[in-house]
N, C-alpha and C positions, 0 to 999 in steps of 0.2 A: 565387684569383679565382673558383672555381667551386663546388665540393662544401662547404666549411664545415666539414670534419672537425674541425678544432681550435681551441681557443678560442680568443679575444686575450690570455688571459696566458701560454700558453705558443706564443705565439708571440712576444712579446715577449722570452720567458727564453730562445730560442736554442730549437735543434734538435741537442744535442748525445746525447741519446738517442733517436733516430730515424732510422730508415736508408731510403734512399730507397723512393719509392712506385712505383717504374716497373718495369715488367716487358719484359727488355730480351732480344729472339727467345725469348718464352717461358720464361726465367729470371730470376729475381725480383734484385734489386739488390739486395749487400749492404753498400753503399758506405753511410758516413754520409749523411744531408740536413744540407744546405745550407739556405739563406734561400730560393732561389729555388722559387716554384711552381709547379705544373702547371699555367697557367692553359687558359680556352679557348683564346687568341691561340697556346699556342704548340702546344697540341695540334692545331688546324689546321695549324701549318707542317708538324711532324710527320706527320700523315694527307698532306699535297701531297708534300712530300718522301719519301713510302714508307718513314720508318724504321720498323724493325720494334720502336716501344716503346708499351706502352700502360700504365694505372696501374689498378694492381692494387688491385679490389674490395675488398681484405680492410683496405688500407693505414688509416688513421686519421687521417690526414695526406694535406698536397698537397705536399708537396716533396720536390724529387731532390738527386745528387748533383752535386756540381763537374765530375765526368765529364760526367754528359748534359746539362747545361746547354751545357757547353764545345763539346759534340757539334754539338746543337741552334743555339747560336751560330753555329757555325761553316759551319751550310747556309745559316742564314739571311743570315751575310754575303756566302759566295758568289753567294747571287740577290740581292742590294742591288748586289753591284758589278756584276754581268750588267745589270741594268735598267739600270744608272747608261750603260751601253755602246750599249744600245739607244735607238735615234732613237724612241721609242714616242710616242702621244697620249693618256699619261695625265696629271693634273692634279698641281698640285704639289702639293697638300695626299694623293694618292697617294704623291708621293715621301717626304713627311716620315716621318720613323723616330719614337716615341714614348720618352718612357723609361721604365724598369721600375720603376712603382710600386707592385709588389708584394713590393718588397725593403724599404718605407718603415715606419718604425714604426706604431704604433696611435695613437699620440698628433701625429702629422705629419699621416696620414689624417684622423683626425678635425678635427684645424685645418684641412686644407683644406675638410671638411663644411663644416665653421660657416661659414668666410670666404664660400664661391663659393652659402651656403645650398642646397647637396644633398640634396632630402630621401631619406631610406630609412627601412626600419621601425628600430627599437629593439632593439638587443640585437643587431644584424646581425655575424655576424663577419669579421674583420681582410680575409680572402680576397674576399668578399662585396664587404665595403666597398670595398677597392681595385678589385673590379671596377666597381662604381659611379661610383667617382671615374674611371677610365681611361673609362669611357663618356663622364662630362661632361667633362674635361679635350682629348677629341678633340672636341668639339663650340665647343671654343674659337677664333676664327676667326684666321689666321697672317697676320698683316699686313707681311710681312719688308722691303722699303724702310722704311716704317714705323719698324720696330724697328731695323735696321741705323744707322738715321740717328738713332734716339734713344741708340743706344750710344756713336756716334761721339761726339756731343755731351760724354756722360758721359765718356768717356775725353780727349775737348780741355781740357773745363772742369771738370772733380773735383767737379763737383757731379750733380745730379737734378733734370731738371725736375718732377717730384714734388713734390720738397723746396720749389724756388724758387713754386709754386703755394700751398704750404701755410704762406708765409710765412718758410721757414727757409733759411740759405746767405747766398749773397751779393747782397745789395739795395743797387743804387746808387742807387734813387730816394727 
């Protein structure tokens, strides 16, 4: 999401020779990486939550391992389920949880570019671009009755009112 150290074709080949980027109380990780990144989003959790990991200048690469993701996970669920407890005044679009699209291939990312027309510069990489995309993808507005009641639909009638608009499915007239 943030730095761009590594291309989009080796990020698409896997990160099996690369070991994590995090420097974990001042001792650098020798744990393979993982898919997942170091992005901004979760480096703030990190900085609020006081763990003591930061990602080490020298890395070449944004991703950690299956440990500190797991880590990292597992604060961030405990403050999902504390707010969920708390009577707070925040918005729902506050509550919503997003999901990790910095796990998505380069070629999902870029479908999503073309369809939602995102622009960015040319040549931008994988990290980049998902940052990009998780920018416009939250600017997407959640209409949950909305959606709830168009799912419902889909699961009574096996069909899409999609479909039934675009002429396909079941037309009794």
């Amino acid at each position: 999401m943030n730095n761009g150290f590594s291309t989009g074709e080796e990020d698409s080949r896997g990160h099996a020779d690369q070991t994590c980027c995090l420097i974990d109380d001042m001792e650098r990780c020798r744990n393979q990486a993982g898919y997942a990144s170091y992005s901004k989003r979760i480096q703030k959790t990190v900085a609020q939550k006081r763990l003591k990991l930061s990602s080490d200048p020298s890395a070449q690469h944004i991703y950690i391992c299956d440990h500190h993701k797991e880590r990292i996970q597992s604060v961030r669920t405990k403050r999902r389920r504390k707010d969920s407890e708390d009577d707070s005044n925040e918005t729902d679009t506050d509550l919503h949880e997003f999901p990790d699209l910095y796990q998505l291939s380069v070629g999902t990312l870029r479908r999503y570019k073309r369809h939602f027309k995102v622009q960015t510069r040319q040549g931008v990489k994988r990290a980049q671009l998902a940052d990009t995309i998780m920018k416009h993808f939250r600017t997407i507005p959640i209409k949950e009755k909305e959606i709830i009641t168009f799912f419902v639909f889909m699961v009574k009638t096996g069909t899409n009112k999609l479909d039934q608009k675009n002429g396909i499915g079941n037309d009794t007239t």
